[in-house]
C-alpha positions as CSV (number, residue, x, y, z in Angstrom):
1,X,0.0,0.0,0.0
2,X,1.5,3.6,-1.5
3,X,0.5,6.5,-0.6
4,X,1.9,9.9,-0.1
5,X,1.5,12.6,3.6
6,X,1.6,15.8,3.9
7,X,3.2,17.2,7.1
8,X,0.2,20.2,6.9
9,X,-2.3,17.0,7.0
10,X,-1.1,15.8,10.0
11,X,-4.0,14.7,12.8
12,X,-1.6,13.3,15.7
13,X,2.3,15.0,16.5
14,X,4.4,14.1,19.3
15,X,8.2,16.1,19.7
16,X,11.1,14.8,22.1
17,X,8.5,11.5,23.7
18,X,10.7,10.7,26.6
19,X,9.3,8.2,29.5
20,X,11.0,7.0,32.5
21,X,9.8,4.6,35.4
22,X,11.2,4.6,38.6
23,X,12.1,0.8,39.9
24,X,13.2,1.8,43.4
25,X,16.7,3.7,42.9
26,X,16.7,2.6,39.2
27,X,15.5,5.6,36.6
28,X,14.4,2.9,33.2
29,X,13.9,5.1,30.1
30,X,11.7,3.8,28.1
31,X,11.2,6.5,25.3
32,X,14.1,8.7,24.6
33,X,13.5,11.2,22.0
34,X,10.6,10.0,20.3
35,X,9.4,12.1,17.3
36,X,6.6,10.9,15.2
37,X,3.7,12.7,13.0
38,X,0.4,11.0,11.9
39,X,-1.1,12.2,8.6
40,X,-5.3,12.0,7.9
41,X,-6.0,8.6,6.6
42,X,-2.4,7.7,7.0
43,X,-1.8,3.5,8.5
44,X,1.3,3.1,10.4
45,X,2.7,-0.2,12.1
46,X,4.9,0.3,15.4
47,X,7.1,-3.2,15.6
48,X,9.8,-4.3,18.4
49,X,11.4,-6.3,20.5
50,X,8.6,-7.4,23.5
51,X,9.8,-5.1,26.2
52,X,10.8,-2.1,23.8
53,X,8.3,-0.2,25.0
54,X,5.4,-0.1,22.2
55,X,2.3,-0.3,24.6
56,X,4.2,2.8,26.6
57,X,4.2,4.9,23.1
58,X,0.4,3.8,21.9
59,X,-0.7,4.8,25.7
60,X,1.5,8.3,25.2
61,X,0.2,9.5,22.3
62,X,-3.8,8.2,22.9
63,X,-3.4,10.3,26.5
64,X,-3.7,7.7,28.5
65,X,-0.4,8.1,30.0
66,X,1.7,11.1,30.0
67,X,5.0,11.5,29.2
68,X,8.3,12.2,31.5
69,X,9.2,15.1,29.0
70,X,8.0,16.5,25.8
71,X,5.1,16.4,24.3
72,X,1.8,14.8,22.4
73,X,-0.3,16.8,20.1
74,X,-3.7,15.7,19.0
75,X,-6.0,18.2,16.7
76,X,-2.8,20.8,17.3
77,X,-3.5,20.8,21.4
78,X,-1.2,19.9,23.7
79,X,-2.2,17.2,25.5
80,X,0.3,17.7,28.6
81,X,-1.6,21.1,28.9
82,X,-5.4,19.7,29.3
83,X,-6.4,18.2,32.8
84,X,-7.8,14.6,33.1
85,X,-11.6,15.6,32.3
86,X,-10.2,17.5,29.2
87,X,-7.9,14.7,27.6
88,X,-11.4,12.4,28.6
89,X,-13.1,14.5,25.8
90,X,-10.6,14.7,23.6
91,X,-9.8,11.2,23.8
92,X,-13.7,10.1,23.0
93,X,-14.0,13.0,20.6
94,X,-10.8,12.1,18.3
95,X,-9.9,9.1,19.0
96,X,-10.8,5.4,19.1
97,X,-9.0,2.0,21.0
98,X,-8.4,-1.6,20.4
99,X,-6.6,-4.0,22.2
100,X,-5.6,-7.6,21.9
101,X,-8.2,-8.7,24.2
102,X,-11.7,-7.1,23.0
103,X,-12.5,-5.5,26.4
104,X,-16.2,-5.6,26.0
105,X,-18.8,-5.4,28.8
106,X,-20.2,-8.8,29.0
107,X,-23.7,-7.9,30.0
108,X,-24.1,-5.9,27.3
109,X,-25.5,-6.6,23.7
110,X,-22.8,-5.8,20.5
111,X,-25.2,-3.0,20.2
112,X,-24.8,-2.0,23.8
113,X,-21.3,-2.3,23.9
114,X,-20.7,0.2,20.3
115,X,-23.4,2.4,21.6
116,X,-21.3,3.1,25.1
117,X,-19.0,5.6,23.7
118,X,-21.7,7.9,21.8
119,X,-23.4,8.0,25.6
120,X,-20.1,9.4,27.3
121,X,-20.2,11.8,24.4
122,X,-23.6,12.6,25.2
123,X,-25.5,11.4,22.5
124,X,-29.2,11.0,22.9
125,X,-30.3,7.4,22.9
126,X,-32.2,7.6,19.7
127,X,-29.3,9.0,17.4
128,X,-26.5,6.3,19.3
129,X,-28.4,3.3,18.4
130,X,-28.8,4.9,14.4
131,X,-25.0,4.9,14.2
132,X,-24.1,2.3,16.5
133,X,-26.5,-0.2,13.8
134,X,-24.8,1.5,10.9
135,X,-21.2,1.0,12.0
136,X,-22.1,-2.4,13.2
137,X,-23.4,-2.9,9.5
138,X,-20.3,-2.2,8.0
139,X,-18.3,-4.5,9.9
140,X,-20.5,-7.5,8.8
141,X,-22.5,-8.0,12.1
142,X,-25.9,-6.8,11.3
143,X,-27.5,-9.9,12.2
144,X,-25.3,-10.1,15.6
145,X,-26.6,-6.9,16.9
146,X,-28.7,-8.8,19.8
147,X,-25.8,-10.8,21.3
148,X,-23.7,-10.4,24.5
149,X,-19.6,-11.5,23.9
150,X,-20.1,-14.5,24.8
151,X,-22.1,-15.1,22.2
152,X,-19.9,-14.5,19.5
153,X,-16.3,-15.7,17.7
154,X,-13.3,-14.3,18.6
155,X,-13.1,-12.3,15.3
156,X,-17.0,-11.0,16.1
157,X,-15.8,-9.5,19.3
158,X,-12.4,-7.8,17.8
159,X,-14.6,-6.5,14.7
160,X,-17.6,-5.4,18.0
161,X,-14.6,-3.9,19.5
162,X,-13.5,-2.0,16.1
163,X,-16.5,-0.4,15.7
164,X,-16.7,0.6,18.6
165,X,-13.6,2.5,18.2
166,X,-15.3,4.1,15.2
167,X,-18.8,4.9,16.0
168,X,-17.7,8.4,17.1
169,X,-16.3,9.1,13.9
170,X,-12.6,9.3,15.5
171,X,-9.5,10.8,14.1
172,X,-7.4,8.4,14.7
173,X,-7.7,4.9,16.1
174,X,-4.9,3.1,17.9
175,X,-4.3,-0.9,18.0
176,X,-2.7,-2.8,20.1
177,X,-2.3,-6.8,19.1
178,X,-5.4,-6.1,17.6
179,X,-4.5,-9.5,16.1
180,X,-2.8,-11.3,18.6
181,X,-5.4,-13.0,20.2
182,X,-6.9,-14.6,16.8
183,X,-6.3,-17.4,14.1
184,X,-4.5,-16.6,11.4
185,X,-7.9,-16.7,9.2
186,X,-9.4,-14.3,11.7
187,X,-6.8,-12.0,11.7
188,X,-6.7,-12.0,7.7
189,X,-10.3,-11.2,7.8
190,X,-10.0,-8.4,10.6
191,X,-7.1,-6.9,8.6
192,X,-9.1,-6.5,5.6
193,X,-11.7,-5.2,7.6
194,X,-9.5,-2.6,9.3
195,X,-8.1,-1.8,5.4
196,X,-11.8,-1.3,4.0
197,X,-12.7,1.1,7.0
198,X,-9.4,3.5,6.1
199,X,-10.9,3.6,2.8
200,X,-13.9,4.5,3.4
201,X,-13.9,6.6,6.4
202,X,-10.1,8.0,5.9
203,X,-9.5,7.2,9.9
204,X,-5.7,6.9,10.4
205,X,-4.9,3.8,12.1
206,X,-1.4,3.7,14.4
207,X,-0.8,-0.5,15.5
208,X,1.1,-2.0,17.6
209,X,2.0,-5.3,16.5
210,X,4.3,-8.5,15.9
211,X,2.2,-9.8,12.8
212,X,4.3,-9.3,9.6
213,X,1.9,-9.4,7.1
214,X,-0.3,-6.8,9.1
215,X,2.8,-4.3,9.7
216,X,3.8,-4.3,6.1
217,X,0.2,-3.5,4.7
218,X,0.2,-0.5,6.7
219,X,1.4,2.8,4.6
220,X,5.0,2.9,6.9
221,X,6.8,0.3,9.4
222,X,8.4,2.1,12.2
223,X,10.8,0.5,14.4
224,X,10.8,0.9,18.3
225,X,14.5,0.3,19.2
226,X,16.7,1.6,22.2
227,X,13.7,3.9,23.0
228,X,13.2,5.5,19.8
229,X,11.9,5.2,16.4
230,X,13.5,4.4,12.6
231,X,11.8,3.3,9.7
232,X,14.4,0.7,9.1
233,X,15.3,-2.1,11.3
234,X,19.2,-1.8,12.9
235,X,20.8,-5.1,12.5
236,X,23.2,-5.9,15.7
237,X,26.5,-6.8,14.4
């Protein structure tokens, strides 16, 4: 997959990403320097070593986390500069989650559970279930609307837990292992799901993941080595 960014395009920004954890009298840094701009509609793969510190980054620049130094920039805000309740809104306004494990409410219908972000937004019942049917219809589980989790395949939680991430029309949605967890037929099938969405709704996807084939049908592979990021892979002598 080709395509070409412009810097002027760019949805997601974060300049000098440094994180470090304190292990008693031991300073770890994790990030150390991290640079990285995200283009509308643009894919991008983040692959590493397990330990490198990938979930760290994908938590930084979706404000989850914040960092030790510099600084994440969603919409051109700053995110280090909004309190909790203000990153919360951002967050649900702009941008949309997935994570190896589906993390769906299991009392809840696939309806239920794609609806829940539109209510935190404080969309009236009545509009929430119109788009929470139509994104649910685009992922192929129209006739799956009525069932809980348990109810349903692995891959018809991951795709319930995609649109979910896209029912508020987000930005930018970020991955984690949104793959991990499934066969390979599965994750084939979620992958070309994920592709067909970018299409059509031009939402730039940033993943986190250790499946080849999914990282190199993204627009660019970065690297996470040594706490920062290259687009090619350094070869230890």
């Amino acid at each position: 997959m080709t395509a070409t960014f412009h810097s002027s395009d760019a949805v997601l920004r974060c300049k000098d990403l440094v994180k470090i954890y304190k292990q008693g009298p031991l300073e770890v840094r994790v990030l150390d320097g991290v640079n990285l701009t995200i283009a509308a509609g643009e894919t991008v793969a983040i692959v590493g070593a397990s330990g490198a510190g990938k979930s760290t980054l994908l938590n930084l620049l979706g404000g989850l986390d914040l960092p030790t130094s510099g600084e994440v920039f969603l919409q051109g805000k700053a995110l280090t500069k909004l309190n909790e309740r203000e990153r919360g809104r951002l967050r649900n306004q702009f941008m949309g989650f997935v994570y190896q494990f589906h993390h769906l409410l299991p009392e809840f219908s696939a309806l239920e559970n794609v609806m829940m972000p539109l209510f935190i937004g404080k969309v009236g019942r009545s509009e929430a279930k119109q788009r929470a049917l139509a994104i649910l219809e685009q992922v192929g589980l129209a006739a799956r609307v009525g069932h809980k989790p348990a109810e349903l395949s692995g891959g018809e939680r991951q795709r319930v837990a995609i649109a979910r991430a896209l029912v508020t029309n987000p930005s930018c949605v970020f991955m984690d292992e949104p793959t991990g967890n499934l066969d390979t037929r599965t994750a084939q099938s979620v992958q070309a799901l994920m592709m067909s969405l970018n299409e059509q709704l031009s939402t730039s996807f940033v993943i986190v993941t250790h499946d080849e084939h999914l990282a190199q049908s993204m627009d660019r592979t970065l690297y996470l080595s040594d706490g920062r990021l290259n687009s090619q892979l350094s070869v230890e002598p």
